[in-house]
N, C-alpha and C positions, 0 to 999 in steps of 0.2 A: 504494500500500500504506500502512496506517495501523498506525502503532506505538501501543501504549499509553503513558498518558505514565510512567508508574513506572518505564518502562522505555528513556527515552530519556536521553542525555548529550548536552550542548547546548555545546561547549566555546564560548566567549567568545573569542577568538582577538585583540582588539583592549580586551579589558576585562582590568578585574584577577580575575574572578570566573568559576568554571567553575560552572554550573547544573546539579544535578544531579535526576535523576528525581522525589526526594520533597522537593523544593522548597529544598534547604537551600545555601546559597552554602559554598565553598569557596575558600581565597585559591590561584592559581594556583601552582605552584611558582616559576616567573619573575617572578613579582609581590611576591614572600616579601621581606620586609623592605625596600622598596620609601622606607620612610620613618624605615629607622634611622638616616639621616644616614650621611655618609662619615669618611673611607675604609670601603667598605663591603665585607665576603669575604663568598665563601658556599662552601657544602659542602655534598652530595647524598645520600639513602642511599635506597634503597629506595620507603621510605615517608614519608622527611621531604625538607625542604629548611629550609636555616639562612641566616641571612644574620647576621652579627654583624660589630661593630665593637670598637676599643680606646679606652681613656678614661685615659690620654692616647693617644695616636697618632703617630709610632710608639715604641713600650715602651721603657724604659732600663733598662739591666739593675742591679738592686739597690731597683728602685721598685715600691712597689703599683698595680697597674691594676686597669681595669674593664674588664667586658666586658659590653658591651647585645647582646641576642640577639632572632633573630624567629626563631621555628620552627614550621612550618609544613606541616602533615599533607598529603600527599599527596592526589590523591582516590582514594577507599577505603581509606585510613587511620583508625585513630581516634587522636582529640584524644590530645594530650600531657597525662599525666598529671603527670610530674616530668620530670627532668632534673637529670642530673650534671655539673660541667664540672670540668676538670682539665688538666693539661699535664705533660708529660715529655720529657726527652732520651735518647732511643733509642741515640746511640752513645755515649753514658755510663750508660745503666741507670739511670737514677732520677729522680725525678721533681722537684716545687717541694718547698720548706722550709717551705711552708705550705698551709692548707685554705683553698677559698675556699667562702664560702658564698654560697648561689645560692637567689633567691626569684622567683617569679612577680609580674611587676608588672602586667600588662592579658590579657588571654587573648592568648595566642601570645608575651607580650611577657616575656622575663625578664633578671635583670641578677644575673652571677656579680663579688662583689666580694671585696679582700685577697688576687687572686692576684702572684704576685714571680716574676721570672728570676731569680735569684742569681749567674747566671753568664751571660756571652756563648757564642753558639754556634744550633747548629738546635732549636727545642723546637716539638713538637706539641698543639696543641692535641686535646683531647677532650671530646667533644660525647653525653652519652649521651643521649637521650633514650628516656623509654619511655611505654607507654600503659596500663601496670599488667598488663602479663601480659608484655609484649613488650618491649625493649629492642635499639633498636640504638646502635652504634659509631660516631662517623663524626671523622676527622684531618685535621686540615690544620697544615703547618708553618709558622714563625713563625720567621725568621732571626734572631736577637738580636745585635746588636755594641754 
């Protein structure tokens, strides 16, 4: 039986690139940040896959860090249009004492800088990205001492 090709998904299973029908490479989710340098996290939603690091590593509480991100569309997702990042302590209700501002630095590739813990304890990270219609959520925690 012959498929048309528009119509076939070719996964790469050993590559970093899943081949899709109208020819366009997609970075695998498992392969997502693959060269943001360690300690490297990642965190999953849906339609994305993030892998991000801290700059410094690991954060002290009362210091500015950074944070380098790969995010990375799922297949049959579309491209990340922005992206919000942010962080809060959940068993104290509020969040950091400052914004951090977050720019797009290579396609897929962004870096949220001037975020602070103020305090030790558990703080989540948030991760908004969206694709200009859609936005998702996506947490992971960050133990601060």
């Amino acid at each position: 039986m012959r498929f048309p090709v528009a119509s076939v998904v070719a996964l790469a299973f050993t590559g970093a690139l899943v081949a899709t029908g109208n020819g366009i490479g997609v970075a695998r989710a498992a392969a997502c940040g693959d060269d943001i340098g360690e300690p490297k996290r990642e965190v999953e939603s849906a339609r994305y896959a993030i892998a991000f690091r801290t700059v410094p590593s690991p954060v002290s509480v009362g210091a500015h860090f950074i944070v380098e991100l790969a995010v990375c569309p799922k297949p049959g997702a579309q491209p990340v249009a922005g992206l919000r990042v942010d962080a809060t302590m959940p068993e104290h209700r509020h969040g950091m004492n400052y914004r951090p501002s977050v720019r797009q630095v290579s396609p897929g590739r962004w870096r949220a800088e001037g975020l602070m813990f103020h305090m030790p304890g558990r703080w989540e990270f948030v991760f908004q990205p969206h694709d200009g219609r859609r936005e998702d959520r996506l947490t992971v925690s960050e133990d601060v001492r």
